[in-house]
C-alpha positions as CSV (number, residue, x, y, z in Angstrom):
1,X,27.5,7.7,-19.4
2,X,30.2,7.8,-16.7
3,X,33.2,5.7,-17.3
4,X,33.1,2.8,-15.2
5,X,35.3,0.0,-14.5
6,X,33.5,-3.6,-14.6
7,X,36.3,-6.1,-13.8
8,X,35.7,-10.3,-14.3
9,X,34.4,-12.0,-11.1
10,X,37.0,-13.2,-9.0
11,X,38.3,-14.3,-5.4
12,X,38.3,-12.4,-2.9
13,X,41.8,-12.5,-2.1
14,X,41.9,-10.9,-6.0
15,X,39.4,-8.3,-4.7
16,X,41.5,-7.4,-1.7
17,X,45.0,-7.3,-3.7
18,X,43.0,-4.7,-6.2
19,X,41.6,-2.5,-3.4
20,X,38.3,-3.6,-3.1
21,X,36.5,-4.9,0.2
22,X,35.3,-8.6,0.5
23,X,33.0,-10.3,2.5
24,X,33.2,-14.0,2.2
25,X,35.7,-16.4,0.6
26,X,32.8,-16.3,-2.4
27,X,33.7,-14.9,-5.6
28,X,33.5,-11.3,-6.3
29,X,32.6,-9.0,-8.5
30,X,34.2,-5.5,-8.4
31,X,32.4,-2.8,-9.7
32,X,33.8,1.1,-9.5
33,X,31.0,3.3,-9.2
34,X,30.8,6.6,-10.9
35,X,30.1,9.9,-9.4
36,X,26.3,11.1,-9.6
37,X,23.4,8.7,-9.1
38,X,24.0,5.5,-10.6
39,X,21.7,2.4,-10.0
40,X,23.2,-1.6,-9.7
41,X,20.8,-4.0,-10.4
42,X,21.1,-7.7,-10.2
43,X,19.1,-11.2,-10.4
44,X,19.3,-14.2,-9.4
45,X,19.1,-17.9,-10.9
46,X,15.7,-17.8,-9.9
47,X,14.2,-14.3,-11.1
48,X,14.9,-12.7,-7.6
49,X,15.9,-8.8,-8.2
50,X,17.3,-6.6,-5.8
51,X,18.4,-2.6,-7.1
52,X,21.5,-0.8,-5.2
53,X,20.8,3.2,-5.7
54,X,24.0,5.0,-4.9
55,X,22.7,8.7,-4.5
56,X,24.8,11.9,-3.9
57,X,24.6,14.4,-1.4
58,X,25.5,17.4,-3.8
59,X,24.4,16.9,-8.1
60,X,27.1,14.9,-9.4
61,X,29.2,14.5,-6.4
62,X,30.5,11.0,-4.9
63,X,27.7,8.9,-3.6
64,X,26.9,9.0,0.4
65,X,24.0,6.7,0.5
66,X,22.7,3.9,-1.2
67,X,18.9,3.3,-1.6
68,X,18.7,-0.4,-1.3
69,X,15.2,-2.0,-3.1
70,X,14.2,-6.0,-3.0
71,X,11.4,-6.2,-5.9
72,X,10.2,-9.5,-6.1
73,X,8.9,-10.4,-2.6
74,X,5.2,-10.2,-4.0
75,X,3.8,-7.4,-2.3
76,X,3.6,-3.2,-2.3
77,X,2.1,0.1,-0.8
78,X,1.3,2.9,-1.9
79,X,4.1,5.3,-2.5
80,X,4.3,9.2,-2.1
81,X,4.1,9.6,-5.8
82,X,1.4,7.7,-6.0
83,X,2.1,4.6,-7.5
84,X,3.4,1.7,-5.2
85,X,6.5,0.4,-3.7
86,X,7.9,-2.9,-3.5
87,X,7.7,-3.7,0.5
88,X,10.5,-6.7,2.1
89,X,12.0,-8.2,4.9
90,X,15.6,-6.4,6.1
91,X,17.5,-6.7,9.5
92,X,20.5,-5.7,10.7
93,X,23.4,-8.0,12.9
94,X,25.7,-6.8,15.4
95,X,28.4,-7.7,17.6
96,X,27.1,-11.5,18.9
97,X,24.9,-12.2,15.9
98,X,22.4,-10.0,18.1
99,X,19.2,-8.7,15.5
100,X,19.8,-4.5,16.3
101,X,17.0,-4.0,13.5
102,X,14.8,-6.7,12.5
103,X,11.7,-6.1,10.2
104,X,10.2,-9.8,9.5
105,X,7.6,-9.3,12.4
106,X,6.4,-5.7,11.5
107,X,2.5,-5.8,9.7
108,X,2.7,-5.4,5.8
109,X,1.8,-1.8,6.2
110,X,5.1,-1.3,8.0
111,X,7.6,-3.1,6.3
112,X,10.6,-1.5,4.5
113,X,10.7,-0.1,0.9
114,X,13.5,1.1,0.6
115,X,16.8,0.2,2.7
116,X,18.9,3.6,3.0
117,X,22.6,2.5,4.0
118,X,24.6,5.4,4.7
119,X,28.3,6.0,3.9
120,X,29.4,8.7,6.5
121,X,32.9,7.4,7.7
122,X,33.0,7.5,11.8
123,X,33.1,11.0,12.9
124,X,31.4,12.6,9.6
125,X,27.7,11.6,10.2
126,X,25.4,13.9,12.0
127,X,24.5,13.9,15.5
128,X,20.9,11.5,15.7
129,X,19.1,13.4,18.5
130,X,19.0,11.4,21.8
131,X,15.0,10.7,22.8
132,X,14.8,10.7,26.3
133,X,11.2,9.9,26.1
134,X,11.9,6.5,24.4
135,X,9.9,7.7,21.7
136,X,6.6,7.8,24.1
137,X,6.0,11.6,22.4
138,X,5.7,10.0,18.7
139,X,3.4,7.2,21.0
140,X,1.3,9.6,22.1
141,X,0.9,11.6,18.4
142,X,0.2,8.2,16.4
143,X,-3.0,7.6,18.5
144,X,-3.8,11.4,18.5
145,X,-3.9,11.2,14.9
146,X,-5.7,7.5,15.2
147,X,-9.1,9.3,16.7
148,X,-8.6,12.6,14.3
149,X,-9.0,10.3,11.7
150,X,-11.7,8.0,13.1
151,X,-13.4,11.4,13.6
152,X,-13.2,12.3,9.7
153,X,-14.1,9.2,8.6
154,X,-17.0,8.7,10.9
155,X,-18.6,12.4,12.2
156,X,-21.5,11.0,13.4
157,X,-19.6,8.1,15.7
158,X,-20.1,8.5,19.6
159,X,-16.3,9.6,18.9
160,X,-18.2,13.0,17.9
161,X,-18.5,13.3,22.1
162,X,-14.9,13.9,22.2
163,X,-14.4,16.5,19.7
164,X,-13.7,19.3,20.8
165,X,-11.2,17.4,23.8
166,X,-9.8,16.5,20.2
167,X,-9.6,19.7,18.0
168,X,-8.0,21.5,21.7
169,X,-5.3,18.2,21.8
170,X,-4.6,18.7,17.9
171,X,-3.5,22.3,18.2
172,X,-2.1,21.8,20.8
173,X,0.5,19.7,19.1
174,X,0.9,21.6,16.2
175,X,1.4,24.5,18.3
176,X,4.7,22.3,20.0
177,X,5.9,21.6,16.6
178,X,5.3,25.2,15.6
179,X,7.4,26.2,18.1
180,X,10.1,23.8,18.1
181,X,10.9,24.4,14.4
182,X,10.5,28.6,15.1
183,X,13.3,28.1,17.5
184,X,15.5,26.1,15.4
């Protein structure tokens, strides 16, 4: 294993003096994390556990993000790998204690699994595409797929009417995405 410093809990004016960040006049623990992926995992008094992923960008290099997982909320989805996925509550504060990202009213099916906090410094992340359609275009696809799939999982439906309205709108889309990733 990586060699890691684990240092005692202490203030954080100790933290500070040593180079670390703190938040809070709590005490502090302050961990050096290796390069490569390494996990963090903690528990409360109470049983709660939350896991802190640091993941690289490159094998082995310095960690860039950090995969952020709260397991003990009581409920999951199905994953991509086919198992599940713990699912939680997250939000995110800015300037004026003003919610900028706030999942607690989302339906299970939506919540978070995993938090992804990002370490880019200013000036080193990469440019997030501007939507000038407020996102009406990803809108629009989430109920074209809505009646594809009420289609497949009921032919016979009076849905059936609309088909071929619905196989033209389908390649139609993939034909836009088609082309959009051609010219990129």
């Amino acid at each position: 294993m990586a060699d890691m410093t684990d240092l005692p809990v202490m203030s954080r004016a100790d933290a500070l003096a040593i180079g670390f960040a703190g938040f809070n006049d709590v005490p502090h623990k302050a961990i050096d994390v290796p390069d490569g992926a390494f996990t963090i995992t903690a528990r409360t008094s109470e049983g709660r556990r939350v896991t802190f992923c640091f993941l690289e960008k490159t094998y082995g290099g310095p960690p860039r993000f950090i995969d952020i997982q709260f397991h003990d909320r009581g409920t999951h989805i199905p994953n991509a790998d086919g198992g599940v996925s713990p699912t939680f509550n997250a939000f995110a504060i800015t300037r004026g204690g003003r919610f900028v990202a706030d999942s607690r009213s989302l339906d299970e099916t939506r919540k978070p699994t995993i938090l992804v906090l990002s370490l880019d410094k200013a000036g080193e992340e990469a440019a997030h595409p501007t939507r000038p359609d407020g996102g009406r275009k990803d809108r629009n696809l989430a109920d074209l797929l809505d009646r594809a799939a009420a289609v497949i999982a009921d032919p016979d439906s009076e849905i059936r009417s609309d088909r071929n309205d619905l196989v033209d709108s389908l390649h139609a889309e993939a034909a836009i995405r088609r082309h959009r990733t051609d010219a990129s």
